[in-house]
N, C-alpha and C positions, 0 to 999 in steps of 0.2 A: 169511035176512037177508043174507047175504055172495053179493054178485052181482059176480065176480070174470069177464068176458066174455073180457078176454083168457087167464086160466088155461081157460076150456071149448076158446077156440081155440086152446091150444097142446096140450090133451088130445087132440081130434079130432087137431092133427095127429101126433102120433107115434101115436097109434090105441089110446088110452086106455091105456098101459101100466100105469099107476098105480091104476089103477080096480079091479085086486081083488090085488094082489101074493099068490104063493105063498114056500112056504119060511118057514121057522121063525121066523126075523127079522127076514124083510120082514112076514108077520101079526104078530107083537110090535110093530112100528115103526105097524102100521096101526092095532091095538090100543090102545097105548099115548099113543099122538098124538091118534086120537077122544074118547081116556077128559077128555084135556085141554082139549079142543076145545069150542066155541059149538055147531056142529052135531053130532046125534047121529051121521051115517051118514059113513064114511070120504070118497064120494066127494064130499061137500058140505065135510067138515074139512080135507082137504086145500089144500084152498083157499085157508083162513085160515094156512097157513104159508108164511114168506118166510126167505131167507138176511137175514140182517144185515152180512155182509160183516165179521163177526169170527172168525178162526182163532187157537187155540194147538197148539204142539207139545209132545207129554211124551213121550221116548222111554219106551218100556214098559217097561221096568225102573224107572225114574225113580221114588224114593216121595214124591217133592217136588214137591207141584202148588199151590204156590204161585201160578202165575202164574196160574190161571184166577181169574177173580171168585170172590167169598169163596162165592158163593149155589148158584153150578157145583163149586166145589171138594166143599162138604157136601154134594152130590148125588150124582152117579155118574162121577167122575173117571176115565180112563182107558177109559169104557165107552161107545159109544153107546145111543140111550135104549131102542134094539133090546135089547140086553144083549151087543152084540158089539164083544170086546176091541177099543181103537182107542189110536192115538197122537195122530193129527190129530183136535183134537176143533173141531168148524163150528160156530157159532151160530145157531140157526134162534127166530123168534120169531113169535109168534102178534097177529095184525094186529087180532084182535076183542079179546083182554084180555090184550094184553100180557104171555103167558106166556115165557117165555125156557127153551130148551132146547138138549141138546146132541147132534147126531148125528157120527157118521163118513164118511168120504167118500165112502161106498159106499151111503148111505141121504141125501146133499144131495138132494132132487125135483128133476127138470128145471123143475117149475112152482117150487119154492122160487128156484131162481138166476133162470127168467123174471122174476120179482117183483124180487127183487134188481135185476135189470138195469133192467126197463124204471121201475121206482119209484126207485130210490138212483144208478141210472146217468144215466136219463135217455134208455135208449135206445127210441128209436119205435118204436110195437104193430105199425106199417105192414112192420118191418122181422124181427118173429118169425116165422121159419119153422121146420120142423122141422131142417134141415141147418144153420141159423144157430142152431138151441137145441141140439143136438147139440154143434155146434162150443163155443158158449157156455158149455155146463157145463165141458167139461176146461180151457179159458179161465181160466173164472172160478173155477171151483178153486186152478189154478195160481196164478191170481192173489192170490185169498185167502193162500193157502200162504206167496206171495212176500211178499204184504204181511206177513203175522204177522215172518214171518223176519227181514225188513230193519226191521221195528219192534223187535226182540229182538238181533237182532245185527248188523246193518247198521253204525252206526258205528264197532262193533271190530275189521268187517269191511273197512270199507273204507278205517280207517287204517293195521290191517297191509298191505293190500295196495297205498294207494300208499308206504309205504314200504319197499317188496320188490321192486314192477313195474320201475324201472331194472335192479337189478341181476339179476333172473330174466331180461334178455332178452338180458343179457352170461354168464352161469351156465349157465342150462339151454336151454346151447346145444348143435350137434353140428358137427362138423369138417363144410364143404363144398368145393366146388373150389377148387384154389389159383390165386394171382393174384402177377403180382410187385407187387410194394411199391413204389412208390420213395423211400417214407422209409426204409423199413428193407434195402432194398435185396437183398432176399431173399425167396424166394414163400413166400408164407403163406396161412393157408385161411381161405376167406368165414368168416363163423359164421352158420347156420342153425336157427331156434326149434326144437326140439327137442319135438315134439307127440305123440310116444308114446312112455312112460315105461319101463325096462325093469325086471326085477325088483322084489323087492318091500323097503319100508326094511331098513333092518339089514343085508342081506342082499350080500355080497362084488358089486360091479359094480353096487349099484344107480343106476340116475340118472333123477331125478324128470323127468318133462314137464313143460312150461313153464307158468307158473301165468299169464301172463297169455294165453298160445293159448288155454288151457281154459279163463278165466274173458270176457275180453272184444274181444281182439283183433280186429279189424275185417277181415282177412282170413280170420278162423273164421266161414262159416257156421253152424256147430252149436257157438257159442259158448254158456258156458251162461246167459247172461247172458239170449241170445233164449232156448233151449228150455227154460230152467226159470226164470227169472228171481230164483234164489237160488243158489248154490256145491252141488254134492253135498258129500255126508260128506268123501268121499276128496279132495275140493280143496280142501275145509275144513283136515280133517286135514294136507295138507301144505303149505298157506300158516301153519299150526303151527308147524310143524317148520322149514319154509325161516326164518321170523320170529326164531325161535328161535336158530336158525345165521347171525342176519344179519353180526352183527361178525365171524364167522369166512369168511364170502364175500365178505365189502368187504375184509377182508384178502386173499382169493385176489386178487381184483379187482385192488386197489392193487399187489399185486404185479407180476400180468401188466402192470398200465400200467407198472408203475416199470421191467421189465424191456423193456418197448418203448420205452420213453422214453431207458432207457442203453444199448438199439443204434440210435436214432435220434439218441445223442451222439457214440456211437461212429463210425458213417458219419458225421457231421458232420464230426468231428475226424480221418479218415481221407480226407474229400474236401479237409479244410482242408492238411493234410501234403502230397497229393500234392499240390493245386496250387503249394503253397510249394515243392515238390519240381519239379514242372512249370518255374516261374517261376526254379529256381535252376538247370536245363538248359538254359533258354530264355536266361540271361544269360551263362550259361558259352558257351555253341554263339557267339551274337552276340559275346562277347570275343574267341572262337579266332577269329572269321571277320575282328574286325577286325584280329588280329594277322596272319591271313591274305592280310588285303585288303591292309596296311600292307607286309607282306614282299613282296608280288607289286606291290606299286606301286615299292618302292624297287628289286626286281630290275629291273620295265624300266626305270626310269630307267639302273638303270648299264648292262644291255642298248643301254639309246638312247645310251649317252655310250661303250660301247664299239662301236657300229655307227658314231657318228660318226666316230670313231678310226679303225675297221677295218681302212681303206684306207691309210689313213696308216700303222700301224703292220706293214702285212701287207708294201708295199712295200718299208717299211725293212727289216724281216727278209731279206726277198728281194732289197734290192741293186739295186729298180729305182725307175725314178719313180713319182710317182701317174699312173694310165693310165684313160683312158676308152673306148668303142668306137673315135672317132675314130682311134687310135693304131693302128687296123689300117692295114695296106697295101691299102687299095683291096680291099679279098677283104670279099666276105661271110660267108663261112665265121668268117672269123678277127673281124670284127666280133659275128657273134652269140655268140662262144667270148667275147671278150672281154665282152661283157655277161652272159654266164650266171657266169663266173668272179667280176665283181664283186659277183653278188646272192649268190653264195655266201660271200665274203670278208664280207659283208655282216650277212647270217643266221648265222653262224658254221658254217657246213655243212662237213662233211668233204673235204678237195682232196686228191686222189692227184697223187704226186709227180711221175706221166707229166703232170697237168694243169698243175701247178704251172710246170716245164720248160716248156710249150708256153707258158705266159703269159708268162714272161719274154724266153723267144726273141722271142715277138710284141714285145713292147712293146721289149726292146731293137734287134733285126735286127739291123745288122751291127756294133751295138756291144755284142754281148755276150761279158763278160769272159770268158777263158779258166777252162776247165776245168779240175777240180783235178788229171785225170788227164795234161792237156795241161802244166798247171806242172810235174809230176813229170816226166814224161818227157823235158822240156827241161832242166830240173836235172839229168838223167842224161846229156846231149847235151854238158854244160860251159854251156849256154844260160841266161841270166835271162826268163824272164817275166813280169817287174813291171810290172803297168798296161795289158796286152796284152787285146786281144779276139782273142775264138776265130778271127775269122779267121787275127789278127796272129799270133796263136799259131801256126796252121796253116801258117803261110808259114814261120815263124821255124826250124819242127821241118822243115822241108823241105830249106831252107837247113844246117843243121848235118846233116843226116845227109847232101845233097851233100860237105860240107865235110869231113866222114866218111871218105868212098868217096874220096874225090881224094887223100887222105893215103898 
């Protein structure tokens, strides 16, 4: 009666596997399944079973199997209908009189999930091959699996975990290369996810892997999001524990910010001082420079107003008139002498007393007054010298010391 064409050709293609099963529990399963079955002979009853696409989990200790339908629970909970202990227990249902049974994953028929697939999925007969039913079953296994799980704990799962995902990718981190800052103004280390875990809880140094690398991060390949499509125990178990300890890592958290935050005060308030610092050398240096500028502006003026003078006051000194080159005797010697004398007199430059002498001679010639040696010595003669130039002098000490000798 059950003319199931694509079950014959998914039989032909893996090369009948199912068509006489050996081992204790495959003949039980083959047994036990015809005993329920339309048709008498296995290879015909097989047929009539299909996946339903219902899975529960009961860990095997577990004596609480609630969750299964009441009709599953009073039947053989924990067991496939083989008689082999199981956790995962599959749904499988008989398409001729809606019998409803329970195997284990290790007894789902390849032709049970083909049925599943191509009747409840929708996937086309055109596309059963044996490498696609292969692929298929650990597939839709999984998928089963996943489904039950995310029906069972999915939303406790996935409000712990977005409210953990921020702060596990600032946490379950590891020191990477340092960088300078320039907020904080001091090299500090990337932080890098932290994807395998070291030790185990409790245990001195331990430090979790990062729950969202190992559950969905998009730079995990072998997230497990893709290859299981539900959390293992152990990512289970420590998005527990992380959950658990959240207010105690939003405190580490807040910390670390609050202590970057008051050395991002601290550099603020140390760029702030020194530029005030900066800004009170920068006024001081400009004050000294214009007390600088000020002093060297009033030196040359009195500079200019004693250069003005220079000549004036330097002849007075020395007893002669104001002289210009002109005042040489026709000598150019004594012209360029007298020009270099007066850029000296001028600039204030140091005159040596031979120079001094030769200016005077010049500018005075034959009227320069008598020497102080020539006064003296005429004063020792009985002689006056008052108002006498050297020459007059020189005749005068001539005269008395004739006047001398004649005595």
């Amino acid at each position: 009666m059950v003319e199931i064409n694509m079950g014959d050709i998914i039989a032909d293609a893996v090369g009948g596997r199912w068509d006489n099963p050996t081992g204790a529990y495959n003949i039980a399963l083959k047994e036990r399944l015809t005993a329920i079955s339309e048709a008498d002979t296995w290879l015909e009853a097989k047929k009539e079973w299909k996946a339903t696409g219902n899975v529960w989990y009961i860990p095997l200790k577990e004596t609480d199997v609630s969750v299964l339908p009441q009709h599953h629970a009073d039947d053989h909970p924990h067991y496939c209908i083989c008689g082999h202990i199981i956790a995962w227990h599959f749904e499988i249902q008989n398409t001729e009189n809606n019998t409803l049974e329970i195997v284990g994953s290790d007894h789902i028929g390849f032709w049970m999930i083909v049925r599943h697939l191509v009747e409840n999925k929708g996937i086309p007969e055109d596309m059963v091959t044996e490498e696609r039913v292969r692929e298929w079953i650990t597939e839709a296994v999984k998928s089963m699996k996943a489904e039950w799980w995310w029906r069972e704990h999915g939303e406790e799962f996935e409000e712990r975990f977005n409210a953990v995902k921020e702060l596990d990718l600032v946490i379950n981190t590891r020191d990477g290369a340092s960088y300078y800052d320039n907020e904080t103004e001091r090299y500090e280390n990337t932080l890098l996810i932290r994807k395998v875990g070291t030790g185990s809880f409790g245990e001195a140094g331990h430090k979790m892997a990062s729950i969202v690398w190992r559950w969905n991060h998009p730079d995990n390949t072998r997230a497990q999001i893709i290859t299981r499509g539900w959390p293992n125990p152990k990512l289970e178990t420590e998005l527990l524990i992380f959950h658990a300890n959240l207010a105690s890592h939003q405190r580490d958290f807040d910390l670390a910010t609050e202590k970057r935050l008051e050395r991002i005060a601290e550099v603020v308030e140390n760029n702030r001082q020194a530029a005030l610092e900066r800004a009170r050398r920068d006024a001081e240096r400009a004050a000294q420079n214009a007390i600088r500028r000020e002093q060297q502006r009033v030196a040359n003026e009195e500079r200019e107003a004693r250069r003005a003078t220079a000549l004036e006051r330097t002849c007075k000194e020395w007893g002669i008139p104001q002289f210009t080159a002109e005042d040489a005797s026709n000598n150019d010697w004594e012209e360029g002498f007298l020009n270099q004398m007066i850029a000296k007199i001028l600039n204030e430059s140091f005159i040596s007393t031979k120079q001094k002498s030769r200016t005077i001679k010049i500018v005075l010639g034959d009227k320069a007054p008598a020497t102080s040696k020539q006064i003296k010595y005429i004063g020792s003669l009985g002689g006056d010298a008052t108002g006498l130039t050297k020459i007059e002098a020189s005749s005068l000490i001539s005269e008395l010391l004739e006047a001398k000798n004649n005595e």
